[in-house]
C-alpha positions as CSV (number, residue, x, y, z in Angstrom):
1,X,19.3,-27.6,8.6
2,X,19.3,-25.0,5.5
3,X,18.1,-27.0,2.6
4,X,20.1,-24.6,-0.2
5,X,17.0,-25.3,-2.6
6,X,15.0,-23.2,-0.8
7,X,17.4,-19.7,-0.1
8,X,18.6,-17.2,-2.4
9,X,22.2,-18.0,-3.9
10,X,24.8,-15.6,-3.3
11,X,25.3,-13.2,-6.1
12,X,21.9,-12.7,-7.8
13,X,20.8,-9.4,-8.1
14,X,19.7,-7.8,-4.2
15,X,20.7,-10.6,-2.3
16,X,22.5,-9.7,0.8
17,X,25.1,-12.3,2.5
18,X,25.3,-11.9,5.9
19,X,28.5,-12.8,8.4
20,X,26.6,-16.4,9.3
21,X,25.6,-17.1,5.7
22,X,21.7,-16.2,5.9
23,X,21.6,-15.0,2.2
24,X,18.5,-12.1,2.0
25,X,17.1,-10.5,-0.8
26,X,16.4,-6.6,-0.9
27,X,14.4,-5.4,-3.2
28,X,12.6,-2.3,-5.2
29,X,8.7,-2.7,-5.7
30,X,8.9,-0.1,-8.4
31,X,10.9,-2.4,-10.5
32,X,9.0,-5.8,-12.3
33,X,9.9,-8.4,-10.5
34,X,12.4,-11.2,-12.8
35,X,10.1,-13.3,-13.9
36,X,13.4,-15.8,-13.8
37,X,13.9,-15.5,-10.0
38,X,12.6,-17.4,-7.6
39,X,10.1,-15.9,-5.2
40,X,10.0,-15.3,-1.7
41,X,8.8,-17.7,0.8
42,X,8.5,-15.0,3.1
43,X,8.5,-10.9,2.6
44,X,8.7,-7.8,4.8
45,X,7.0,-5.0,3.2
46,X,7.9,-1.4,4.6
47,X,5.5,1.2,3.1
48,X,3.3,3.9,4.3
49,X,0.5,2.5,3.0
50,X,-0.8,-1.5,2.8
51,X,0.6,-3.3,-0.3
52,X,-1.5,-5.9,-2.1
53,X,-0.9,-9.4,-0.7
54,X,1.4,-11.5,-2.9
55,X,1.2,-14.7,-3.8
56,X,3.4,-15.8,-0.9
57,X,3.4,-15.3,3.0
58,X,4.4,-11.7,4.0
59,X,4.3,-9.1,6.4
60,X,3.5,-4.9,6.4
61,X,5.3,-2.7,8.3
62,X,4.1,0.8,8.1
63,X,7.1,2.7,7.6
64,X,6.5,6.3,5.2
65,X,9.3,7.3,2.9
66,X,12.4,8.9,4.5
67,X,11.2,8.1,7.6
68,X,11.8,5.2,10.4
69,X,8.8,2.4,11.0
70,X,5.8,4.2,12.9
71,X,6.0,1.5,15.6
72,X,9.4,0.5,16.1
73,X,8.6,-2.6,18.8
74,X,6.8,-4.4,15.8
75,X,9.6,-3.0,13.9
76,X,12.2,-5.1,15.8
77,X,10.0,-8.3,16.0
78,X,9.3,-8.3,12.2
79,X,12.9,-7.9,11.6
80,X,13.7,-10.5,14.1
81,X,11.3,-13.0,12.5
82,X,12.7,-12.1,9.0
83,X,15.9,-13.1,10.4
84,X,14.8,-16.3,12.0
85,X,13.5,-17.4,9.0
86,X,15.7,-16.3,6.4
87,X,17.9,-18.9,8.1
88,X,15.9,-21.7,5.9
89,X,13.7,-20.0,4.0
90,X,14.0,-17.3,1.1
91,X,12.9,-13.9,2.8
92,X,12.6,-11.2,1.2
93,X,12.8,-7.0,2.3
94,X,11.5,-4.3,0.2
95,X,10.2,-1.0,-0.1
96,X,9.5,0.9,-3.5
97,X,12.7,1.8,-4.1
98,X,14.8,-0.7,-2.5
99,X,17.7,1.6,-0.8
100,X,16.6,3.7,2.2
101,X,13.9,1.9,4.3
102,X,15.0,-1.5,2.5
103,X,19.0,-0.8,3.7
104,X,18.1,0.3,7.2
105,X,16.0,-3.1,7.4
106,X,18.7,-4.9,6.2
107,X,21.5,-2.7,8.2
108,X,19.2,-3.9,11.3
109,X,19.5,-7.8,10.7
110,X,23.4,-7.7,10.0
111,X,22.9,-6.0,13.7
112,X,21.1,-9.6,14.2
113,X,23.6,-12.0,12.9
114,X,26.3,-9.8,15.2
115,X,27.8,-7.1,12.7
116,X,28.0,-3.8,15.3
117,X,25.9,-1.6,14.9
118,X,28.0,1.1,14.2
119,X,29.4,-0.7,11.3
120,X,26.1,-2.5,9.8
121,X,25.7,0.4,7.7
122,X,28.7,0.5,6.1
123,X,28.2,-3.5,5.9
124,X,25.2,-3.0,3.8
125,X,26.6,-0.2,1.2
126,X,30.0,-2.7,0.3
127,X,27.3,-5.7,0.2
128,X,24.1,-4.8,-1.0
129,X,24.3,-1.2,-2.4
130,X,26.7,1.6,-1.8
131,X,23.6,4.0,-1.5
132,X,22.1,2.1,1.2
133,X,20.2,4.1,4.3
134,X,19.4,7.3,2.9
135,X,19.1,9.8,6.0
136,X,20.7,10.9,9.2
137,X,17.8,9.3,11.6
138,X,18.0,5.7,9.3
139,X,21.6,5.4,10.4
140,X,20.8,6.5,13.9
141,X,18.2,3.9,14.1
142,X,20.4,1.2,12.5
143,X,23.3,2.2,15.3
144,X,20.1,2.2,18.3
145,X,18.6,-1.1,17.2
146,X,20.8,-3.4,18.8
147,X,19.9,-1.9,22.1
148,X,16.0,-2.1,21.4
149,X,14.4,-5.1,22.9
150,X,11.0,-5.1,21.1
């Protein structure tokens, strides 16, 4: 059972409702994080290049800028696992700028919690930012991932 203590609330700044009520934070690297907010228990980092660890449990997934995750079977499991958890647990998705590889992540777990696919894009622009998925191939992979199996 979800104790609400430990998840985001709807409403603060990134956080991403989804149909079942997992609440999931998206988020920009290049901007400080609130010192006010509460931190992740769990984060999915998707960047070319290894981040620095933070303070709290997390997870690299080597995906470059403009681009789709170099290994997309890890890709799925990660974003499964993210899902799992953020059922109980405050997990966070980000990239530096918190829009293209961050809204295709979270395009890909409204796919999870059974938006179709060929409307989780959309889902993520009216619920988490209107800017969402930057490029043809990020919305290609957010309508392919439901098929993937990992």
């Amino acid at each position: 059972m979800r104790n609400d203590a430990w998840v985001w609330r709807a409403g603060e700044p990134g956080v991403l409702l989804l149909p079942s009520g997992r609440l999931i934070r998206g988020r920009g690297l290049r901007r400080p994080l609130d010192r006010t907010a509460p931190t992740p228990a769990y984060g999915v980092y998707l960047l070319g290049a290894r981040p620095p660890r933070p303070p709290w449990e997390s997870r690299w997934l080597r995906w470059p800028d403009f681009r789709l995750p170099s290994d997309r079977a890890q890709a799925h499991a990660t974003l499964t696992e993210a899902w799992r958890r953020a059922a109980d647990e405050r997990v966070e998705i980000a990239c530096a700028g918190g829009r293209g590889r961050t809204g295709t992540a979270l395009a890909c777990l409204a796919v999870l919690d059974g938006v179709p696919a060929g409307e989780a894009v959309d889902y993520v622009r009216r619920h988490y930012d209107r800017r969402a998925v930057e490029t043809p191939w990020q919305r290609r992979y957010v309508r392919g991932f439901g098929g993937l199996t990992g």
